[in-house]
C-alpha positions as CSV (number, residue, x, y, z in Angstrom):
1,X,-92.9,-132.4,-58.6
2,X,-95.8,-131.3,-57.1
3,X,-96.2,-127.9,-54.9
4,X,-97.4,-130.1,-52.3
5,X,-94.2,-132.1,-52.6
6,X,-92.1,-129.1,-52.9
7,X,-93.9,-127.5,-49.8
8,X,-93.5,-130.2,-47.5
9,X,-89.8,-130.9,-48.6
10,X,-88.9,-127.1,-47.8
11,X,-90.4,-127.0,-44.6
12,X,-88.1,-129.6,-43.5
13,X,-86.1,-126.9,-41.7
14,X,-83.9,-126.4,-38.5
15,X,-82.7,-123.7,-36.2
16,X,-80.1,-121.5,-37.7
17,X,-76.9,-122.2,-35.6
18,X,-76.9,-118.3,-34.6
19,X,-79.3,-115.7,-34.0
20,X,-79.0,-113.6,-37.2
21,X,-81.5,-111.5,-39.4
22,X,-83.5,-114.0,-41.8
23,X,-85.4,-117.0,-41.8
24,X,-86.6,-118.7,-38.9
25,X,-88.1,-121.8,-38.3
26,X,-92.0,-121.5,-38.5
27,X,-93.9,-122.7,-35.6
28,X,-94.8,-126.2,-35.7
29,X,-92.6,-127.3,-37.5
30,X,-90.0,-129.8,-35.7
31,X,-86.5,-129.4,-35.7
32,X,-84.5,-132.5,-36.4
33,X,-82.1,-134.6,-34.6
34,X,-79.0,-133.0,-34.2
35,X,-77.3,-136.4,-35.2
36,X,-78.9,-135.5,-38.7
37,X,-78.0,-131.3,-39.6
38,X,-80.7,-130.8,-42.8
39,X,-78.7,-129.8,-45.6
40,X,-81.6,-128.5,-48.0
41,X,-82.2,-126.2,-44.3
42,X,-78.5,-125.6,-44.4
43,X,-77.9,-124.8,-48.6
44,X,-81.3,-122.6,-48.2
45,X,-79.8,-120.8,-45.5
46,X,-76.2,-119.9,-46.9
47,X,-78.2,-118.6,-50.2
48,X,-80.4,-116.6,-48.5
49,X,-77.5,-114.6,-45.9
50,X,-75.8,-114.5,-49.6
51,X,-78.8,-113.0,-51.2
52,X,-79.5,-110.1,-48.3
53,X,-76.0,-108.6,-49.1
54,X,-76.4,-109.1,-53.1
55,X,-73.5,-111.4,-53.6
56,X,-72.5,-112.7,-56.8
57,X,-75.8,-114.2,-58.4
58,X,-73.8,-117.3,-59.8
59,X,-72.5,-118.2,-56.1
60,X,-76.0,-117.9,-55.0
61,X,-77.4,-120.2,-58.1
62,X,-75.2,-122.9,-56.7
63,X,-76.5,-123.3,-53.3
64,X,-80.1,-122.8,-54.5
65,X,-79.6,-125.7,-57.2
66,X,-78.0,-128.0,-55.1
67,X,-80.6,-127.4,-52.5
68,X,-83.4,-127.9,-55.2
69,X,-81.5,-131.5,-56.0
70,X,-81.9,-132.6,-52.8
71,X,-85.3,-132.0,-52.3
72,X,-87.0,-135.0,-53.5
73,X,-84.5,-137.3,-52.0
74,X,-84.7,-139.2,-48.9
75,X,-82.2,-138.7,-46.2
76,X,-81.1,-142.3,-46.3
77,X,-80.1,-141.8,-49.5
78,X,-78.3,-138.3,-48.7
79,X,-76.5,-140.4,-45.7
80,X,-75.3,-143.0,-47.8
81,X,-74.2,-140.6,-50.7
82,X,-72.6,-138.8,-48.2
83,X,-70.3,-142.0,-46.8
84,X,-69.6,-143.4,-50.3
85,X,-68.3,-140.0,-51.6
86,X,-71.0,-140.2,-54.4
87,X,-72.8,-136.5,-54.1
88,X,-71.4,-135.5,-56.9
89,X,-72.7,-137.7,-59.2
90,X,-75.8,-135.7,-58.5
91,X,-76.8,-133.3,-60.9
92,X,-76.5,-129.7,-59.4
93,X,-73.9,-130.7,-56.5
94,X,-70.5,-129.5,-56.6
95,X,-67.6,-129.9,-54.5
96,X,-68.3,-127.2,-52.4
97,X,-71.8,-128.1,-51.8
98,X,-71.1,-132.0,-51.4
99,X,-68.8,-130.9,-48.8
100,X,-71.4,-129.2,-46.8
101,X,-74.0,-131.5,-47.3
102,X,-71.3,-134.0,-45.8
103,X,-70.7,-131.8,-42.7
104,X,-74.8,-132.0,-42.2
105,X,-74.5,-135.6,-42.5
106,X,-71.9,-136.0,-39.6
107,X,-74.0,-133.9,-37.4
108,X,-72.7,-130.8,-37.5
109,X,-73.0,-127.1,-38.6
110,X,-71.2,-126.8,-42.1
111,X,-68.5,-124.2,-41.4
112,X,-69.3,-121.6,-44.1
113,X,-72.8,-121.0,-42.3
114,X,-71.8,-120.6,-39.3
115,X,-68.9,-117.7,-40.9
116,X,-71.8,-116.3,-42.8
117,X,-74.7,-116.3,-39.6
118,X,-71.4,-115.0,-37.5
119,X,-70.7,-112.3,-39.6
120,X,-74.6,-111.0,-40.0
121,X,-75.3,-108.1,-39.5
122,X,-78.5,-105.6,-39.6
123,X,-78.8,-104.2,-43.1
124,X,-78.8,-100.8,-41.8
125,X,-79.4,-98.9,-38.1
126,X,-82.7,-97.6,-37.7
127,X,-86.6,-98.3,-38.6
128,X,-87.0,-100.9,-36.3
129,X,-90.2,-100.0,-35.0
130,X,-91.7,-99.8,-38.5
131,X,-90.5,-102.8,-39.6
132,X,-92.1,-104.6,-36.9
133,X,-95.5,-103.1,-37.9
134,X,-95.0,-104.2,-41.3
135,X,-97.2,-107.1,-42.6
136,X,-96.0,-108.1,-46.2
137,X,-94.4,-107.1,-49.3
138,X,-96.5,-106.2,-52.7
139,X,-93.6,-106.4,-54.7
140,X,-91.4,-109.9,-55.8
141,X,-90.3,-111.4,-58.3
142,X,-90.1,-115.3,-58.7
143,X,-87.9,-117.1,-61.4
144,X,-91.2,-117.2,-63.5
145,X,-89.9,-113.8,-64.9
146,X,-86.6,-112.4,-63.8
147,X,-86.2,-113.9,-60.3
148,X,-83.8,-116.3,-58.9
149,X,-86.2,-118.7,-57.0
150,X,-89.5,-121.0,-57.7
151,X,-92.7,-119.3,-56.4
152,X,-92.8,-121.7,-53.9
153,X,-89.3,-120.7,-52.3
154,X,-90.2,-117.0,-52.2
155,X,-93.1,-117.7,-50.3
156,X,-92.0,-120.1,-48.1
157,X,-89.0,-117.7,-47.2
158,X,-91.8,-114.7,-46.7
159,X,-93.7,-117.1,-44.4
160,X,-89.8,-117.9,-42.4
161,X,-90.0,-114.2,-42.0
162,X,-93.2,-113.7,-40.3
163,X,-95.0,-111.9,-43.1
164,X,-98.7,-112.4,-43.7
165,X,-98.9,-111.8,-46.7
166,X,-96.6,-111.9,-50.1
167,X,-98.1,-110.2,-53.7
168,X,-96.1,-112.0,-56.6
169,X,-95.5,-109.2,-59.1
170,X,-93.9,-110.7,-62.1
171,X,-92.7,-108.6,-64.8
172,X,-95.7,-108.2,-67.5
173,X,-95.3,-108.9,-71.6
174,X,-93.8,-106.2,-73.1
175,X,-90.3,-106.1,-70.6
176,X,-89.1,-109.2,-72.5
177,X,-85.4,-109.0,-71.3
178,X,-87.1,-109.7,-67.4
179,X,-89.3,-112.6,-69.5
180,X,-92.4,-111.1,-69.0
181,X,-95.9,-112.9,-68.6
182,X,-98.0,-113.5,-71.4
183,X,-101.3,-113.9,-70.7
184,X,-101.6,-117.3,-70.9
185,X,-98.4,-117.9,-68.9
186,X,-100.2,-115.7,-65.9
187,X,-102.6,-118.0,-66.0
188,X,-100.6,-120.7,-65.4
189,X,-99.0,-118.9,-62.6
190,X,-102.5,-118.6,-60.8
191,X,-103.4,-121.8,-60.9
192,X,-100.0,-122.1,-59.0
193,X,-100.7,-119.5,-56.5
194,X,-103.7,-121.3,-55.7
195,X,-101.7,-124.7,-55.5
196,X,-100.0,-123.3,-52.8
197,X,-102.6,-121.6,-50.9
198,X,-104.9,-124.5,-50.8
199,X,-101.5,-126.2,-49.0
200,X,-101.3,-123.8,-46.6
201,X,-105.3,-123.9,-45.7
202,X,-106.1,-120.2,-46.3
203,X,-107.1,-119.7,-42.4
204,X,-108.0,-115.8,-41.9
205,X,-104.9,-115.2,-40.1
206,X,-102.6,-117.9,-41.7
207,X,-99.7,-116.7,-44.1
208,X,-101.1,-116.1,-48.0
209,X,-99.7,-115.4,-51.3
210,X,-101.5,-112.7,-53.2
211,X,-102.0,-112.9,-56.9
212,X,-100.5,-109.6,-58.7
213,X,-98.0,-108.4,-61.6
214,X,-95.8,-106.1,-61.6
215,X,-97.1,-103.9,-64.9
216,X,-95.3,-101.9,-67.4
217,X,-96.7,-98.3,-68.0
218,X,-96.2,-98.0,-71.3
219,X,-95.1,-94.8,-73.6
220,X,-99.1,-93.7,-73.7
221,X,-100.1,-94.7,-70.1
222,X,-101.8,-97.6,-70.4
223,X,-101.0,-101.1,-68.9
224,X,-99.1,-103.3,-70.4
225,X,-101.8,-106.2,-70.1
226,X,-105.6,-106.6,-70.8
227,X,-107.9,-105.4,-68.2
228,X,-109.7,-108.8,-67.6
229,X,-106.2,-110.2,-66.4
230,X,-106.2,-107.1,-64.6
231,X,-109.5,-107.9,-62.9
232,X,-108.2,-111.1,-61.6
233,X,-105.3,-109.7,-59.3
234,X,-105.3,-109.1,-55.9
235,X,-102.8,-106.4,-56.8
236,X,-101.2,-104.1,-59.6
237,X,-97.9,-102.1,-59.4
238,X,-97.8,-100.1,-62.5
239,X,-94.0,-99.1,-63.2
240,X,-92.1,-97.3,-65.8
241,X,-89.5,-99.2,-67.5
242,X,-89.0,-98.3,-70.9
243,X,-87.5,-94.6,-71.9
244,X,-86.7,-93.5,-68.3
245,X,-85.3,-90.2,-70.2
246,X,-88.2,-89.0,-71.9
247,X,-89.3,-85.1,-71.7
248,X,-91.2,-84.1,-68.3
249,X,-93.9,-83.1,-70.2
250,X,-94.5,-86.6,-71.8
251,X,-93.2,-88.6,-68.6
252,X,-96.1,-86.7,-66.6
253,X,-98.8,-87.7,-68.7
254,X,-97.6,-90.8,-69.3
255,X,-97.7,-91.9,-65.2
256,X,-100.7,-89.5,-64.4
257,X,-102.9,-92.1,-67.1
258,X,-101.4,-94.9,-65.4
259,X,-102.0,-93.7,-61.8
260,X,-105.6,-93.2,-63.0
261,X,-106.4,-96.6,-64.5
262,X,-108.8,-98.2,-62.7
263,X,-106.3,-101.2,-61.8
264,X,-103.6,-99.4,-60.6
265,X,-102.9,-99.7,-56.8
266,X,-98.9,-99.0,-56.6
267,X,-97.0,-96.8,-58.1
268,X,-93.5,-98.9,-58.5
269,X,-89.8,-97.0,-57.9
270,X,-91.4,-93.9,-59.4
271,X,-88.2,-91.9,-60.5
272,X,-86.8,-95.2,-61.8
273,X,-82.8,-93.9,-60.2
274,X,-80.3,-96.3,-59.7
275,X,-77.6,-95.0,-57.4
276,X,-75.9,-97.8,-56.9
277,X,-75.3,-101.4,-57.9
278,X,-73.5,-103.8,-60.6
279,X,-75.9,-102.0,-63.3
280,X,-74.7,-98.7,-62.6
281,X,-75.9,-95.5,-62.1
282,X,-78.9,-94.1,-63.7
283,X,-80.2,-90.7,-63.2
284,X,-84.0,-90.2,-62.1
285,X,-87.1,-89.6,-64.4
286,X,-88.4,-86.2,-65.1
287,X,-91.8,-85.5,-64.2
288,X,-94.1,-83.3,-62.4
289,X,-94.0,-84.7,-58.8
290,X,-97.0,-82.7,-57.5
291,X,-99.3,-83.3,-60.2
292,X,-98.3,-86.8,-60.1
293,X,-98.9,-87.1,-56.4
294,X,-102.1,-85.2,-55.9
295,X,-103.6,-88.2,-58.6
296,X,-102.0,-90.6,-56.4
297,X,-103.7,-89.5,-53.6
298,X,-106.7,-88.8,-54.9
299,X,-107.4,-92.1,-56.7
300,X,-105.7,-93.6,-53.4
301,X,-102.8,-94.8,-55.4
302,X,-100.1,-95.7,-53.0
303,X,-96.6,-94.3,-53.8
304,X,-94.3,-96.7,-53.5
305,X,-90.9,-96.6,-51.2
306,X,-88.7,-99.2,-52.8
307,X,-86.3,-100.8,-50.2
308,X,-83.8,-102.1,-53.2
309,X,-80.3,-100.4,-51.9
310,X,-79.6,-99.6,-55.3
311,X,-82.6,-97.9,-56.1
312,X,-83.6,-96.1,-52.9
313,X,-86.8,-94.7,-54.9
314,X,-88.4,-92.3,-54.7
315,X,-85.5,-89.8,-53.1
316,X,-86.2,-88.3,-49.8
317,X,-87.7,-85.2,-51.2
318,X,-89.8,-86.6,-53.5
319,X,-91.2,-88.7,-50.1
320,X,-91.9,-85.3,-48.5
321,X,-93.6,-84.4,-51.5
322,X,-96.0,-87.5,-51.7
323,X,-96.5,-87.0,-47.5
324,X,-97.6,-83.3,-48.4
325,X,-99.8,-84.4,-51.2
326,X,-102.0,-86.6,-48.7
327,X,-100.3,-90.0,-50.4
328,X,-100.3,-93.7,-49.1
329,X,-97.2,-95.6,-49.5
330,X,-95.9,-99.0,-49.4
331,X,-93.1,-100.2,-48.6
332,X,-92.2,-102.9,-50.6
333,X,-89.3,-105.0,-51.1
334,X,-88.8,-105.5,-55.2
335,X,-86.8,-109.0,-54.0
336,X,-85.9,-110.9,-56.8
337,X,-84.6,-113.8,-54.9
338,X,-85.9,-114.6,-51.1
339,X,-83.0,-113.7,-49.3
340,X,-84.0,-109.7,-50.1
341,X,-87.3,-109.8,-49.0
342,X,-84.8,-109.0,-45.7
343,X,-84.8,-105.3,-47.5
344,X,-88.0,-103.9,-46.0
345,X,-86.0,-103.4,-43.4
346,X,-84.1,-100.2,-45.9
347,X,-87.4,-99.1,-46.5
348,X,-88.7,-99.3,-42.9
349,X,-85.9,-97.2,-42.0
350,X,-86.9,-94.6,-44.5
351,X,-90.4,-93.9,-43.8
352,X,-89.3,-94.0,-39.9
353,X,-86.8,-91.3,-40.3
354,X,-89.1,-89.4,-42.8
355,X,-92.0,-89.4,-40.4
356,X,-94.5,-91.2,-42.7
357,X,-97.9,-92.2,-40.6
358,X,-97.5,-95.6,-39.9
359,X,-101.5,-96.0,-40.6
360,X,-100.5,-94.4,-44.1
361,X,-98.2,-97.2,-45.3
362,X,-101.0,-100.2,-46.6
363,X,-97.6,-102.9,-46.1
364,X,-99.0,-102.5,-42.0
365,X,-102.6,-102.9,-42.8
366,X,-104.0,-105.9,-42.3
367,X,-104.7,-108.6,-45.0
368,X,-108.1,-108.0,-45.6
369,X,-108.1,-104.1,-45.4
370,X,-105.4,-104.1,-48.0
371,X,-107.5,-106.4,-50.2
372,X,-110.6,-103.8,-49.6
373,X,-108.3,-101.2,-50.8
374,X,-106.8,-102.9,-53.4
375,X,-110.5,-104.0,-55.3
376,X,-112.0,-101.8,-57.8
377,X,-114.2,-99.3,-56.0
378,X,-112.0,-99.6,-52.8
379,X,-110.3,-97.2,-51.7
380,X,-107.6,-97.7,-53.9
381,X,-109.7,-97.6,-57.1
């Protein structure tokens, strides 16, 4: 199918039944009889309030698939499915999800959306004045490496959200188990990217998706792909992923190399902690903070607050270093499925309560300053 297919077929949205933290409908977009409630609006919708509170991946898969099903299907055809009780001779539909596609059909509000938009709640108290001022994310994930969700979906979602601007940051070679991008596969993905912005129309104030990857800093500092791949990114988050334990000693040079490479422009979940979460705890990385965070902000590397709940990175003191120091930051939400792009709002809170300038955090810059920043010989390189 093409991403001009695709787009149009996801923008086929309605109102939510109640007003609740996520997507919206984007303006310009017409809602639809109520006679007729969209179920690829409504299956969207219940995987994404899913998503926001991390709820079991499989669950989440199910919704997403059957949505992705009935995509490239007419409505007639949905309708008529509907009456003869034949949904589930679709691949990807399941009784659960034939039964709410049924309840769209008859006009009305499948039940379990309205229990999950009823029960909706903030992600946490606090940072709303910095969230508003944020403009996009510089770190997700699509299923191209270890997301849940087609490029497409994750920008579409970011666009529901009122962002202006979403960096994909797949997972680069060398992190296999996340199915990193080979070069040749990035290439591929670019050529998407620009599918999808040549849909939208690329006006100067109209939503974009930035081209970027998500790179592994590997045991001697470099960047775990070639510099003329490099050179065709919008952005670069450099991240550790490999021996979190190693010796401060080691670990410092290893990131202070990194921070310096030309290329770099985010220094991703910098401790690499896990405090939380179905993968455990993990403790934080060892490393000389200050000497890290003086090359960050002299090379005008930003330090990155990652909004994941489970990661929470860097710790609060380790923000109050990185303010001292002079750093930028961004606050970025590592989503790995659409419905967390709704984290900044962890990270919003965060910065707020730290006191971090709001003209310090490049996720409130507009589009083009960030891109000045982000070039080679900007300010962030």
């Amino acid at each position: 199918m093409t991403v001009h297919t695709v787009w149009t077929k996801i923008s086929r949205t309605t109102e939510p039944a109640r007003s609740a933290p996520g997507p919206a409908r984007p303006e310009g977009v017409a809602q639809v009889s109520t006679a007729y409630v969209d179920p690829v609006h409504a299956l969207r919708r219940i995987a994404f309030l899913l998503e926001r509170q991390l709820a079991d991946s499989y669950r989440i898969k199910a919704y997403r698939n059957a949505a992705a099903t009935l995509l490239p299907i007419d409505p007639a055809e949905v309708r008529r499915r509907a009456t003869d009780g034949t949904l589930r001779d679709l691949p990807g539909i399941g009784a659960k999800t034939a039964a709410i596609v049924a309840e769209c059909v008859a006009g009305e509000q499948p039940a379990y959306l309205l229990e999950l938009e009823g029960s909706a709640r903030p992600l946490v108290e606090g940072g709303e004045e910095y969230r508003a001022r944020l403009r996009g994310d510089l770190h997700s994930h699509s299923d191209w490496s270890d997301g849940g969700s087609p490029l497409e979906e994750m920008a579409m979602t970011a666009l529901e959200l009122g962002h202006e601007y979403l960096v994909l940051t797949d997972h680069s070679p060398r992190l296999r188990v996340a199915n990193g991008l080979s070069s040749a596969r990035l290439v591929r993905q670019l050529e998407v990217v620009d599918a999808v912005n040549e849909h939208l129309g690329g006006g100067a104030d109209g939503f974009r998706l930035l081209k970027g990857i998500e790179v592994d800093i590997l045991e001697d500092g470099g960047l775990d792909q070639t510099d003329s791949m490099l050179a065709r990114l919008d952005v670069v988050v450099a991240s550790v992923h490999s021996k979190l334990a190693m010796d401060p000693g080691p670990m410092t040079r290893r990131m202070l190399a990194a921070v310096r490479h030309p290329r770099s422009n985010v220094l991703g979940h910098c401790t690499g902690r896990l405090v939380k979460g179905s993968r455990g705890i993990r403790k934080q990385s060892r490393f000389d903070a200050e000497r890290v965070f003086a090359a960050c902000a002299e090379e005008g590397v930003a330090v990155e607050i990652n909004s994941r709940p489970e990661r929470c990175d860097p710790p609060d003191d380790l923000v109050q270093l990185a303010l001292d120091a002079g750093c930028l930051f961004s606050i970025d939400s590592d989503a790995h499925a659409p419905g967390q792009l709704d984290f900044l709002q962890y990270g919003a809170e965060r910065a707020q309560r730290l006191g971090v300038p709001l003209d310090r955090i490049v996720t409130t810059w507009p589009r083009e300053r960030l891109l000045e920043w982000a070039s080679p010989g900007g300010a962030g390189g």
